[in-house]
Each structure stands twice: as C-alpha cells, then as structure tokens.
N, C-alpha and C positions, 0 to 999 in steps of 0.2 A: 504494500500500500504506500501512497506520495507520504504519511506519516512516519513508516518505518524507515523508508527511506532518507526522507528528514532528519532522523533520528545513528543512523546508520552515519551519514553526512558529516556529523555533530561528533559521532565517535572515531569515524577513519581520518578527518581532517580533509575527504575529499567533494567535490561540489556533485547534487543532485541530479547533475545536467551527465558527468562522468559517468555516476553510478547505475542511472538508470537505462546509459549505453551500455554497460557493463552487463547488466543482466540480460538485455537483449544479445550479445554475445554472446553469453556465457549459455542461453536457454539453447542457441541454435546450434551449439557446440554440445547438448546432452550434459549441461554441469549446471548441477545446484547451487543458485545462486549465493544462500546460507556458506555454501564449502566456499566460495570466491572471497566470499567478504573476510571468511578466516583467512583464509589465503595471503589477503592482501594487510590483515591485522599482525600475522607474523611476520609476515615482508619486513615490517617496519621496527618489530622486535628485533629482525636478522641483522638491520643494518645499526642498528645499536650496541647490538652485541659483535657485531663484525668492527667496530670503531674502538670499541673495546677492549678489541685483541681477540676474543673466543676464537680458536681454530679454526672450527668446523664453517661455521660463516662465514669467515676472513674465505677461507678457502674458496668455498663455494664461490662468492664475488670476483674472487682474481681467476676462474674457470669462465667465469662470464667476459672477464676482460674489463668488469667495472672496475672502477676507483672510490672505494668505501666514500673517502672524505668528498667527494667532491656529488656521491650519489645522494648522502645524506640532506643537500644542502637543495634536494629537488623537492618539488609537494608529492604528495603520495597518489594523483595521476600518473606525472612523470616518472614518478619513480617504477609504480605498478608495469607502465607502459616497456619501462627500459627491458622489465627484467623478462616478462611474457616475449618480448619483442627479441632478446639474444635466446632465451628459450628455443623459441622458433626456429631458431636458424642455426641449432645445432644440427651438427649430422647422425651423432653419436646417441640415438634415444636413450640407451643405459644411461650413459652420464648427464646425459640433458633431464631424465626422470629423476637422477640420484640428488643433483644440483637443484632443481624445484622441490625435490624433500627438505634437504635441507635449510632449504631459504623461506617456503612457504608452509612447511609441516606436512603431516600428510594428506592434505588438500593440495600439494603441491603439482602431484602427479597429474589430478585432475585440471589444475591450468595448460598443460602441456595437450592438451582437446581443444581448449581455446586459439591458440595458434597453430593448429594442425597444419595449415594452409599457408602460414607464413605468416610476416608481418604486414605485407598488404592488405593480405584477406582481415584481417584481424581489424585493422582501420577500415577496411571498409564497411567492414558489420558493426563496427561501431557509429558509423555514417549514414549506414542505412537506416539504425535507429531513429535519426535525427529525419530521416525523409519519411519514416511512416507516423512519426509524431509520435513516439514512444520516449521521447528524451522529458525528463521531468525540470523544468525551473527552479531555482533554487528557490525564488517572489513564490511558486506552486505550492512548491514543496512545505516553503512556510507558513502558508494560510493553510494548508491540511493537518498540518503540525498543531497550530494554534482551534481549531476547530474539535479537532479529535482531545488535546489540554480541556479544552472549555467543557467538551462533556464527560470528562475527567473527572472536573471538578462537581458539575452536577451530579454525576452517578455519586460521590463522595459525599455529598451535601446531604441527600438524599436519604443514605445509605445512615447515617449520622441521625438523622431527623428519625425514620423507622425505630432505630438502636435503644432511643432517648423515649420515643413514645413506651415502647415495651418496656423500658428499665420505670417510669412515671406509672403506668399502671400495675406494674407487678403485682401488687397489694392487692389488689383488683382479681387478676386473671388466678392468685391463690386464690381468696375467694370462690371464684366462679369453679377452678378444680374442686373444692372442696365440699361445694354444695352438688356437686356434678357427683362425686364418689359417695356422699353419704344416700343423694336419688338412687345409686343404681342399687345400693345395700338396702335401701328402702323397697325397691320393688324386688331384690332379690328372693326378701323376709316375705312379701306380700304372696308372691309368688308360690312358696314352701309353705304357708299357712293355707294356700286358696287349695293346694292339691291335698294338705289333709283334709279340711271340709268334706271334698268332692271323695 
C-alpha cells in the first residue's frame, strides 16, 4: 500500500518514487518484494560494516570493484543501483550468488533474478514502471501516510472510549451477572419443584 511504502521510504532513507519502481521490478523478476526491501536494508549494514574493516564485506565490495568509502557517500538508490547493476554483469553466477549473500543476506541471491537480463533490462523495468503509472510520489505517498495516521488515531480514540465505558459501568454489568445467575438458580429450583408436583 502508498502507506507502507511511505513508511518503508522513512526507514530505507530511499524516495517512494525509487521504491515503488523497485517493486514493479522486482514482481516481474518472481521476487518478493518484502525479501528486496531486506535486501536492500542489509546492503546498507554491509557497507558499514565493510568501512569498518569486517572481512567478509570489505571482500565482497573489492569483488565488485566498488570502493567502500566512496560507495558509502551515495543514497541508498544509488547505492542499491550500483551493486544489483555489477551483480548483473558478473559472468561467474557462483561468485556473483556468493557476493549478493554476503552483501545482501540471504535475500541476496534472490536480487540476482532482478538483473537476470542485465543492467539495461533492469532500468528499463524500472522505467517502465514510471510509463504504466505505477511509480508512487513521495506528495502521494505522504497524504496516504497521513490519512491511514488519522485513522490510526480514531481506531485508538475509539478503542479508548469502549475501554473507559466498560471499566465506568463495571459495577453495573456485576450486577446484571449477578441477578442473571441467581434467575437461572431461580428457575432451576422452580423447575425440580414443578417435576415433583407432577
């Protein structure tokens, strides 16, 4: 939904307009777009932890040909862009699956579907997006955001208002149990008396 994605937006540090080409890629490539977003969440772990010194990441990056410090300094389009895009255009699928392990977790493997075709193909299904009008605005994305909060906040209001009635009559609805269990005891007795009679 433009809300989730909103939201998505807010946590990857990338824009709604990116994200919602990303999934139209990512759907026409057979890959869940839930696994992309991880994908692209550890991406951003990798290169933190690759600036760090960690091995395994440092590795991976100098396989790709990138330069940690200078990848870091891109937003997390370009960067996602960079790395699906050398992906791509390895020749070696082991080490091209082993290196998006590494970098992307193992969601990793499943971005190596998104570039199947190269990094052409890849921009272009990300373009295509934008031609059938499947690209979300970020101005969209945030009045869907702010709409779906508001009734957030009602469901919560709401919810609160119920809570307080039932906690305000409590005293009451014992009561009404109480006169409820002592009727049914009542016609229980009445009940066992009417069959001795008879």
């Amino acid at each position: 939904s433009a809300d989730s994605l909103q939201k998505l937006s807010v946590q990857l540090g990338a824009s709604t307009e990116f994200l919602s080409a990303l999934q139209h890629a990512a759907g026409r490539a057979g890959v869940d777009f839930e696994k992309t977003s991880k994908a692209m969440q550890k991406m951003q772990k990798s290169a933190y932890d690759a600036q760090k010194g960690l091995t395994t990441a440092k590795d991976a990056f100098h396989v790709l040909g990138i330069e940690v410090d200078d990848f870091i300094q891109l937003s997390p389009e370009e960067q996602f862009r960079q790395i699906v895009e050398s992906l791509g255009g390895m020749e070696n699928q082991s080490v091209a699956t082993g290196v998006a392990m590494d970098l992307m977790g193992r969601s990793g493997s499943e971005m190596i579907k998104i570039v199947a075709g190269g990094p052409k193909e890849f921009q272009s299904l990300m373009e295509h997006a934008k031609e059938l009008g499947g690209v979300l605005t970020d101005d969209a994305a945030k009045g869907a955001a702010d709409v779906a909060d508001a009734w957030q906040d009602v469901a919560t209001t709401w919810n609160g208002l119920l809570r307080d009635v039932v906690l305000e009559a409590n005293g009451a609805f014992k009561e009404i149990a109480i006169t409820l269990v002592d009727t049914a005891k009542f016609i229980r007795e009445w009940g066992r008396e009417l069959k001795f009679l008879v």
